[in-house]
N, C-alpha and C positions, 0 to 999 in steps of 0.2 A: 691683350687677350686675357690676360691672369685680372688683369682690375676688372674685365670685365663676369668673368666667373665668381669673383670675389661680391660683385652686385649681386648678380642673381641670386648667392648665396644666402647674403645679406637679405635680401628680400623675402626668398625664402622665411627665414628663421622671423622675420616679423610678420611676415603673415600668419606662421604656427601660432606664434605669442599671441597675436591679435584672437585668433583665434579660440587659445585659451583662456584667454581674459573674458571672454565671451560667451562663454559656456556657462548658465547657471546652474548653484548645486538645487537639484528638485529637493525639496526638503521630505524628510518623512512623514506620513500621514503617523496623526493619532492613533495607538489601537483602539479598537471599538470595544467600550466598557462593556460586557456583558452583565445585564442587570442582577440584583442576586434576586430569587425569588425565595418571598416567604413561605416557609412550610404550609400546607394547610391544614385550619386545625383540626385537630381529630376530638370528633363529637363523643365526650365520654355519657354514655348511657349506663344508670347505674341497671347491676344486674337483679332478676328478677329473684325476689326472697323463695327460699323454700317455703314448700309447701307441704307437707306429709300428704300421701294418697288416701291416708286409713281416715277414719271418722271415730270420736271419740262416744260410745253410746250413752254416757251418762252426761255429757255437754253440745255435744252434737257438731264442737271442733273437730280441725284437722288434727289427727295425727299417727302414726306410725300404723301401718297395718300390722305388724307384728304383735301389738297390742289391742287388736278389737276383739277379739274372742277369747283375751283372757279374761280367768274370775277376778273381779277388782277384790280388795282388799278391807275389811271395817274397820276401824279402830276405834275403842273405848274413849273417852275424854275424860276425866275428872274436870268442873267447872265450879268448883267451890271458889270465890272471891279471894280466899288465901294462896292458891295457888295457880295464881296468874301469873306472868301469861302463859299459855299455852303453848306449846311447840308443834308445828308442822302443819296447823290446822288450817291458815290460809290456801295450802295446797290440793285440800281435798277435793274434789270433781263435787259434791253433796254434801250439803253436814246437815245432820238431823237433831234436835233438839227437843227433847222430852223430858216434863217433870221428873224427879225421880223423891224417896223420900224425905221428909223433911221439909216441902218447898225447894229446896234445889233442883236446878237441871243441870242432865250431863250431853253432851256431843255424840254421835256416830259418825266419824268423817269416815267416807266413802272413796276411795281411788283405785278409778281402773290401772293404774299402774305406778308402782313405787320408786319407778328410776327418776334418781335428780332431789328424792325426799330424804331430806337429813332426818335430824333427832325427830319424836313424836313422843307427847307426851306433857301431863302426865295418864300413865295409863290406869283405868278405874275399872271398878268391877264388873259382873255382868248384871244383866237382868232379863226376864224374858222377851219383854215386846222390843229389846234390841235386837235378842235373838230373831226375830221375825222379820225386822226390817232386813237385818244380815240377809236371812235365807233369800227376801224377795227379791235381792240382787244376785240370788246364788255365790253370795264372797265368803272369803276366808275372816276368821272371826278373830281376833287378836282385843285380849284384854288381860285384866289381872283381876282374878278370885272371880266370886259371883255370890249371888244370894242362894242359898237352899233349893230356891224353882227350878233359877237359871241352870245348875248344878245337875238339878234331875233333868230337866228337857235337853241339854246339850246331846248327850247319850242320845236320848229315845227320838229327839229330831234329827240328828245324823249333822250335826254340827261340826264343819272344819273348824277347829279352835288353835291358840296358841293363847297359852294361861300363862303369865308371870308369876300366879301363885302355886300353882301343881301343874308342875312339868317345863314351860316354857323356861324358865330362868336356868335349866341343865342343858337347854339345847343352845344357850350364847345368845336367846333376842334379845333380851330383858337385862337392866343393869338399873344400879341406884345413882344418880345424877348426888355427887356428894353437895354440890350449890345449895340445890334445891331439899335436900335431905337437912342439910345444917342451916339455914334459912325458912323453909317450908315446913317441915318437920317429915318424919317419915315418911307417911303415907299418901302423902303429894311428891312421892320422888321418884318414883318406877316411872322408865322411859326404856323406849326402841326405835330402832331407825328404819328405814326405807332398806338400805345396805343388808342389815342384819337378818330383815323379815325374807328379801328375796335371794341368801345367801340359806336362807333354812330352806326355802321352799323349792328352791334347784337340788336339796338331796332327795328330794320324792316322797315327802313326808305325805301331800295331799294332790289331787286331781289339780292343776292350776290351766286346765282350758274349759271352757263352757262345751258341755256338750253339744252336738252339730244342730241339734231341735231346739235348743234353748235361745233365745229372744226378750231382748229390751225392750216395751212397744213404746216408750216415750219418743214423740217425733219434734222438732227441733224446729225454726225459721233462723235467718239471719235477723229478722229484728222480728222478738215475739209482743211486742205492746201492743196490747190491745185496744185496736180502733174503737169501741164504744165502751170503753173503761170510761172510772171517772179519776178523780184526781188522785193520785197518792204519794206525792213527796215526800211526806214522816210517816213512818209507821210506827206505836208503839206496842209492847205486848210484855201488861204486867203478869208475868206466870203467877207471882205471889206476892207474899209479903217483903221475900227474899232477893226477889230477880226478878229484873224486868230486862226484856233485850229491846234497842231501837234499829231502825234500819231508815236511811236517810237516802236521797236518791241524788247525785252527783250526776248532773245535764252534762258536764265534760267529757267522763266516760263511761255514759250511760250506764251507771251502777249503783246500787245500794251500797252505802257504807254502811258496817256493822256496826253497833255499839253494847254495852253494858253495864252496868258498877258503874253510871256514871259518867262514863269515857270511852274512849278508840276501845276497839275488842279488837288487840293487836297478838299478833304470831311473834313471840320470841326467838324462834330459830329464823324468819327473813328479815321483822321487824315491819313487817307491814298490816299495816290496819286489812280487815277479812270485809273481801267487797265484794260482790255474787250481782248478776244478772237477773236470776230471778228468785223470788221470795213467794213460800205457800206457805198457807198457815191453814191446817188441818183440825176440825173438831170433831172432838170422840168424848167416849165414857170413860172417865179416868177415876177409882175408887181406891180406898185401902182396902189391899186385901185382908178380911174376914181374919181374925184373931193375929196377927204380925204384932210382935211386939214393938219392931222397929218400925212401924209407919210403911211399909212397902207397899205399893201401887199396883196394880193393875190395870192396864194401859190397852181400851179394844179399838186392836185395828184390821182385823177380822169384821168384814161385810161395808159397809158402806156411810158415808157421811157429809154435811157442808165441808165448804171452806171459803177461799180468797186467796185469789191470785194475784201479786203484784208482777210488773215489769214494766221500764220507761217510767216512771212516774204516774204510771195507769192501774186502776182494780179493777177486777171482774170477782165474782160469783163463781165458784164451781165445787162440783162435787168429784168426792177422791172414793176408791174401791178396792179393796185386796179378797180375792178371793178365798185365798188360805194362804196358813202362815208360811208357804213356798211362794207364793205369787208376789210379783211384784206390785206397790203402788200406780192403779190407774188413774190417769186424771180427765173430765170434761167439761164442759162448759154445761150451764143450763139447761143448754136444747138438746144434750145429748151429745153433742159433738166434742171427738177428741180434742183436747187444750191442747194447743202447740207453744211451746217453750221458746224462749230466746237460746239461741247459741250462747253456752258459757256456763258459769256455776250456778249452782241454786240452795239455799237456803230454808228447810223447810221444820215447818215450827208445827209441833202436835199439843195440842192445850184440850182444856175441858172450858166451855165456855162457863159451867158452873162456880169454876174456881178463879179464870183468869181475864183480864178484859184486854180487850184490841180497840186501841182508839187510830184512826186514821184523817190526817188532814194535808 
């Protein structure tokens, strides 16, 4: 009986074993790689540049409304060949350019506004028909000394000034550039800055907004060349025996380069050659005034006359108008029709056709 439990037992125990022997291990499955995903990329779009909302009315660029009704600013230029170059003048919104005694011409650079303008300068005297152009922008008039005229009209025309010779140089505009002083000699050394003129004119020296009726009527295009212009890639314009100024037209960015003496009519305080969009050259009566010992000018620009308009490498024909010496310069075309300007700087040259010649090719 016991052998026989002993089998079964036996048995038993081999059939577990068999059993276990028999069992496969299920092996583990792989995990499942979850792929990595690439970011995707983020589309940089560059941001849109400012833009200022105001409009500039002497260039007819964007910029700041805080600056469109203010009175711009004139500044004197000295432009004798000894003291070269000049400071500040690339910046000006206008530069005007008229004989002055002796065969020399001097500058009015024009800016609707002085923030961002360093030095200026050198600053020269006055005279009248600068006086006039000033009033016809209604600006503030910034020079040093003047002639006898100049002297008497300032007064009687109601002329916002600042004089480096009487008066301005006790209010802090005006200083002597010692460089240009010990180099230049004296009287090519008076300079002022952008800083200085708008640090005088925030103590309430002068009205600095245009009153609410007062109006610019020059109007502006983004591209002013004119479609039935003819050619004008060089301009030259000998004022005398002294000065001739060229102005050359640059297809890259659509600009006249300036020239003079020769060479670049470059801005010393940027360093950059003076390049304007559009160029006028205005003809008037230019005479010595009647006993002057110094040769002094008389310059009318009072009532009406020719001219020539460059822009894009195109001329036209037009005639310019100042009503009185408050009014500003109008400009039109042949037919009557207002001239529209290119957007940007302009360049405008006043000669006597008697004395100077304009060759164009």
């Amino acid at each position: 009986m016991k052998k026989r439990v002993l089998a079964v037992l036996l048995a038993l125990l081999m059939l577990l074993a068999l059993a276990g022997c028999g069992e496969q291990e299920t092996p583990e499955e792989p995990l499942e790689e979850t792929p990595v995903m690439e970011p995707e990329p983020i589309e940089q779009t560059e941001p849109e540049p400012y833009v200022p909302a105001g409009t500039n009315p002497l260039t007819g660029e964007p910029m700041e409304p805080a600056f469109e009704s203010s009175r711009p600013v004139a500044v004197m230029f000295n432009n004798l060949e000894t003291a070269q170059p000049q400071l500040g003048i690339s910046q000006a919104d206008i530069i005007y350019e008229v004989p002055a005694e002796g065969g020399i011409t001097r500058m009015l650079g024009v800016y609707q506004t002085l923030e961002g303008v360093d030095t200026l300068g050198s600053v020269r005297s006055a005279r009248p028909y600068y006086l006039e152009l000033a009033l016809g922008h209604d600006a503030l008039y910034v020079h040093a000394g003047g002639s006898p005229e100049a002297y008497r009209d300032i007064p009687a025309w109601g002329v916002d000034n600042m004089d480096g010779v009487n008066g301005g140089s006790d209010a802090g505009i005006f200083w002597r550039d010692a460089d240009r002083r010990k180099t230049m000699g004296y009287e090519h050394s008076m300079v002022t800055s952008g800083e200085k003129i708008l640090t005088y004119l925030a103590e309430g020296h002068f009205p600095t907004e245009h009153e609410d009726a007062w109006r610019y009527p020059q109007a502006f295009a983004e591209d002013g060349t004119p479609a039935d212009g003819t050619a004008a890639e060089h301009i030259s314009l000998k004022y005398s025996y002294y000065k001739t100024g060229t102005f050359d037209y640059d297809s890259t960015s659509g600009k006249y380069l300036v020239g003079q003496y020769g060479g670049s009519y470059t801005d010393g305080s940027t360093g950059e050659q003076v390049c304007v969009t559009n160029v006028l050259v205005l003809e008037t009566s230019i005479y010595v005034i009647s006993g002057d010992t110094a040769g002094r000018l008389n310059v009318k620009l009072t009532g009406s006359g020719a001219g020539t308009y460059f822009c894009g490498g195109k001329s036209v024909p037009i005639r310019w108008s100042k009503d009185d010496r408050n009014s500003p310069l109008v400009y039109t075309r042949e037919d009557g029709n207002p001239l529209v300007l290119g957007q940007g700087k302009s360049y405008v040259c006043i000669m006597s056709p008697k004395s100077s010649t304009l060759t164009i090719a």
